[in-house]
N, C-alpha and C positions, 0 to 999 in steps of 0.2 A: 367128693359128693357135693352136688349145686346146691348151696346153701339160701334157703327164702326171699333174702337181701339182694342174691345174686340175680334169681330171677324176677324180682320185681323191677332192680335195675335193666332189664333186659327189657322188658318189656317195653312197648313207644309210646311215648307220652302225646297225646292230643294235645295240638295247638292249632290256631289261625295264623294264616300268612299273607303277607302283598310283596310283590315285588316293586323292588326302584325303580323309578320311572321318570323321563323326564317330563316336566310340563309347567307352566306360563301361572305363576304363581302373581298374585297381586298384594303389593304393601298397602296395609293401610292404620289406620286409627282409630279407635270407636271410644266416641263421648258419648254423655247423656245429655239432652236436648228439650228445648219449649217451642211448640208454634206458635208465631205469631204473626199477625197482621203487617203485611209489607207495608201497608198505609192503612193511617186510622183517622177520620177524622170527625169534629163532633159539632153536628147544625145546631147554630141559636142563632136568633132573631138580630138584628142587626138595628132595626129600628122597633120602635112601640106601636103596638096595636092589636087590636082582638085575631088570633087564629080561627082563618075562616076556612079552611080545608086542611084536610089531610090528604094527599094523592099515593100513599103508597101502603103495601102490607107490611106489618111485621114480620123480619125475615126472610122479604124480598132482594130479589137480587136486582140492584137497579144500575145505571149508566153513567159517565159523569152528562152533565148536561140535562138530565130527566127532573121535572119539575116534581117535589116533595111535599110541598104546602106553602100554602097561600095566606097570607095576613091581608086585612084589610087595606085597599090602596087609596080610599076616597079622600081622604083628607090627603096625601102626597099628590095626587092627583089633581086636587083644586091648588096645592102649592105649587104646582107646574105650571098652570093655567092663569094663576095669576104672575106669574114672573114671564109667561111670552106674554102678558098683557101689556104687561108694562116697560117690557122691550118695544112694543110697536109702539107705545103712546112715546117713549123715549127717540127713537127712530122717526116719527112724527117730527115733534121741537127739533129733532135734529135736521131734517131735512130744511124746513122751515128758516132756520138757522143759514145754512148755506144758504141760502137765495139770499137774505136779508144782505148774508157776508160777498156775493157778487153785487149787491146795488149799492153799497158802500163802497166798494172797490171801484167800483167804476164810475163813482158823484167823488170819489176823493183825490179820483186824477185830474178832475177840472174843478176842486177844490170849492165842491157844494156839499160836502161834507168833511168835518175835521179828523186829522190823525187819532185822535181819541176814540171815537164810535167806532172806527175800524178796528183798532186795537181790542178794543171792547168785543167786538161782532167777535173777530178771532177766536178768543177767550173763551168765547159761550160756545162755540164750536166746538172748540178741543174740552170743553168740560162734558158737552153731550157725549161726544167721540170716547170718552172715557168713560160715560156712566153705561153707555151701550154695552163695555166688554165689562164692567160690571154683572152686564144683564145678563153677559154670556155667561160668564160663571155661576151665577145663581140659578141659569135655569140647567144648566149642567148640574148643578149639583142638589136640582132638584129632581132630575132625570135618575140620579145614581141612588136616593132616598124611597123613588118610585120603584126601580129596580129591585131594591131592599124589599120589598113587599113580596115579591115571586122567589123562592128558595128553591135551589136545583140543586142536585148533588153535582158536587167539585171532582170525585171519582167516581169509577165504577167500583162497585161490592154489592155485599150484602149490610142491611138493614139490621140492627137490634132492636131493643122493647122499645115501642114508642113510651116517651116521659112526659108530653102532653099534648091531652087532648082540644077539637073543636069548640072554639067558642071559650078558650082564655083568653086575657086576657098577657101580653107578653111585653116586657120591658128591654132594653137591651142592654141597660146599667144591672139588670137581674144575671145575666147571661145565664139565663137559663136553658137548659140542653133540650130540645127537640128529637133527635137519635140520634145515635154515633153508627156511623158505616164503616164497617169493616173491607179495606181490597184481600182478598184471599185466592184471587187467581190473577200473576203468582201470590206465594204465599212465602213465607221467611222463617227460619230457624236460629234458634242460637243457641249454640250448646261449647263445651267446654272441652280442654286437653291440656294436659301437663306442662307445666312451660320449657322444662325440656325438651319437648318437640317441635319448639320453634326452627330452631334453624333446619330441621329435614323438612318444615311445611314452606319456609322461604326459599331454600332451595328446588324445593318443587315447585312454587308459583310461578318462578322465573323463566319455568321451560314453557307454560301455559295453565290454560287455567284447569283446575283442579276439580270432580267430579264429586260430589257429597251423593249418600244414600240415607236417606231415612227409614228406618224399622219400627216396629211395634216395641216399646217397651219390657212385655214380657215373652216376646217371643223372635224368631227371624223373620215375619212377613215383611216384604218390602211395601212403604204408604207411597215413596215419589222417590226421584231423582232431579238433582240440580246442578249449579255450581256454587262452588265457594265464591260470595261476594270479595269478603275481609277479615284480617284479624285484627282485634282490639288494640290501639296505639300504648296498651297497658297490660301487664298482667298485676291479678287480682294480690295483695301481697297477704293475706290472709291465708288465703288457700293454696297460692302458689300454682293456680288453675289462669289458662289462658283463655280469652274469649271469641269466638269466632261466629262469623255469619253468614249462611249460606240463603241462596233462591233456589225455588221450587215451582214447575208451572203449576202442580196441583189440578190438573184439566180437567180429571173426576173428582175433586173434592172430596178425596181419599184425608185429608189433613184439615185439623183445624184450631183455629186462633188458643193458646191454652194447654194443648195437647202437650203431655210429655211421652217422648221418642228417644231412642236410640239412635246418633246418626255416628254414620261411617264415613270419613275422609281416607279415599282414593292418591295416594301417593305419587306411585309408580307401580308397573306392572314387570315384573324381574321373568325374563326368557329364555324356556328353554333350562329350566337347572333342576338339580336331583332332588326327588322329594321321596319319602315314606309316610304312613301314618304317623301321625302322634305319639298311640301306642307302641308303637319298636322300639321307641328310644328308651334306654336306661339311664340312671346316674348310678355311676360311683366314684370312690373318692378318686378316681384320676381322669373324670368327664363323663362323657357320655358313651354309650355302646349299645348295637343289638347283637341279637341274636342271629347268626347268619346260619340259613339251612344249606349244607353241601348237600354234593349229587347221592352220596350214600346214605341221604334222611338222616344225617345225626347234625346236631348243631354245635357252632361256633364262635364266641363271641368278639365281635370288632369293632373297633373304636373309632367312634365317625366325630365328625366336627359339625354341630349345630349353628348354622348359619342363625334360625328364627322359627318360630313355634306359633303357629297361625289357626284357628277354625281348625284345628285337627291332622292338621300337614305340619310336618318338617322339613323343612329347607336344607338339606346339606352342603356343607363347601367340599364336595369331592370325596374321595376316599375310599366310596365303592362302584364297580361298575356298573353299567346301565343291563336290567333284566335280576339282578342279585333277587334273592329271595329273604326276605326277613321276618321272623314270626312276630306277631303282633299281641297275640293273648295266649297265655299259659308261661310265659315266662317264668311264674314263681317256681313251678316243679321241673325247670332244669338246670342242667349242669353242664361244664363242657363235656362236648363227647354223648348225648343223649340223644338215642331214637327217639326218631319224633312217627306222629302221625297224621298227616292233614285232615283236619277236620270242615275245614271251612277259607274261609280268605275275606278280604274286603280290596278293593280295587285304591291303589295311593292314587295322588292327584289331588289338584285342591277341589272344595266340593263348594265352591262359589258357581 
């Protein structure tokens, strides 16, 4: 007589399945990550004077070479003006000079003038000739004081709060900050990974360079893609974390300076090898195994070798053929030898 047991054992148990399949699995790494500004840098006055314009907005995005604000240039301006003055009044004496020094030369070769005044004449020559590149450099260097006056941004970015307004007065012994410009396109990341995975990121560099992803911290949206600049000539001995630093174009200024990200270093891309779900895979105490579905709907359980455990895929090194069929959920209510029933599936392959 079929006893309860017998027929509920009879009965097929519902599970989900995927078959093995091969497909172009990608290695990679995932740190946690800060943006920051690839270049920062922060305007102050360079010489003293009242701030007599402001040329830009708050939070503008400006160019290098774009005029930012203006300091009063009048008084560098009269210092300019008086040092070519005094270059020409000098230039004067000096020409003056020369003549005096060919009419000596020329009364001392028929010795209606002494070796002494010629001597002399020379002297006063070469000492004009000399206060002239004096004059050069003071009025250079009051060319470059004048300059001082007109503040451009040194890159292109974006603007922060402006720190002060028209009509202070600005010291340069204060250095006092006027804004700091952020470049954000590109844009720069630094984030972290285990220092044990230096040598598969060095051995990866060496083939070329290496593709960084940045995501949203709480989720997988992608903000940009870049490359790995560098890793840090140090790891952190604290943490035992390595430091690394990627670029980003950021073209939509999707990222910004502060921001914490999840970034993913891109390896290598492994081709062509066997993969399953995640879910297939078992442990027990002697590795791993799934559940293999035979042609007669009952299952089977085989021992595969776990290459890597990635986003949801497994990588297998061999073991089962290409098309196998492996259940993925309901494994708890079987056994070997159990009808099965398909209730569903999910497709393996990586879902990158």
């Amino acid at each position: 007589m079929t006893t309860l047991v017998q027929v509920a054992m009879a009965q097929p148990v519902p599970v989900e399945v995927a078959p093995l399949r091969m497909a172009d699995v990608p290695l990679t790494l995932d740190g946690l990550g800060s943006m920051q500004a690839l270049n920062t840098v922060t305007l102050r006055a360079q010489v003293d004077g009242i701030l007599q314009q402001i040329r830009f907005r708050e939070g503008q995005e400006v160019h290098a070479g774009d005029v930012l604000a203006q300091i009063d240039p009048r008084p560098y301006q009269a210092a300019l003006d008086q040092a070519l003055a005094r270059k020409a009044q000098d230039e004067a004496l000096l020409h003056n000079a020369q003549l005096n020094l060919q009419r000596y030369a020329d009364l001392a070769r028929d010795d209606f003038a002494s070796r002494q005044q010629l001597t002399n004449q020379q002297a006063l020559v070469a000492q004009l000739q000399a206060q002239l590149q004096g004059d050069d450099a003071t009025i250079a260097s009051a060319r470059i004081q004048l300059g001082y006056t007109t503040l451009t941004a040194p890159i292109s970015g974006l603007t922060g709060i402006l720190q002060v307004d028209a009509g202070n007065l600005l010291r340069a012994a204060e250095a006092t900050t006027i804004v700091v410009i952020a470049q954000v396109r590109p844009i720069a990341t630094i984030f972290t990974l285990p220092a044990e995975t230096l040598p598969d990121i060095r051995r990866a560099m060496a083939a070329g360079p290496l593709r960084v992803t940045v995501m949203e911290r709480q989720s997988s949206r992608r903000l940009g893609e870049g490359t790995l600049l560098l890793v840090n000539n140090q790891i952190d001995p604290a943490s035992g974390q390595l430091q690394l630093k990627a670029e980003l174009p950021n073209a939509d200024g999707a990222l910004w300076p502060g921001q914490f990200v999840t970034v993913r270093l891109l390896l290598r891309v492994d081709h062509a090898v066997p993969t399953v779900p995640s879910t297939a895979i078992q442990r027990g105490p002697d590795g791993y195994w799934v559940y293999v579905v035979r042609p007669d709907q009952t299952v089977a359980p085989q021992p595969v070798q776990v290459a890597r455990i990635a986003d949801g895929i497994a990588v297998l090194d061999g073991g089962l053929p290409v098309g196998t069929t492996v259940v993925t959920n309901g494994q708890f209510r079987l056994q070997p030898g159990s009808r099965v029933t398909v209730t569903g599936g999910t497709q393996g392959g990586p879902a990158r």
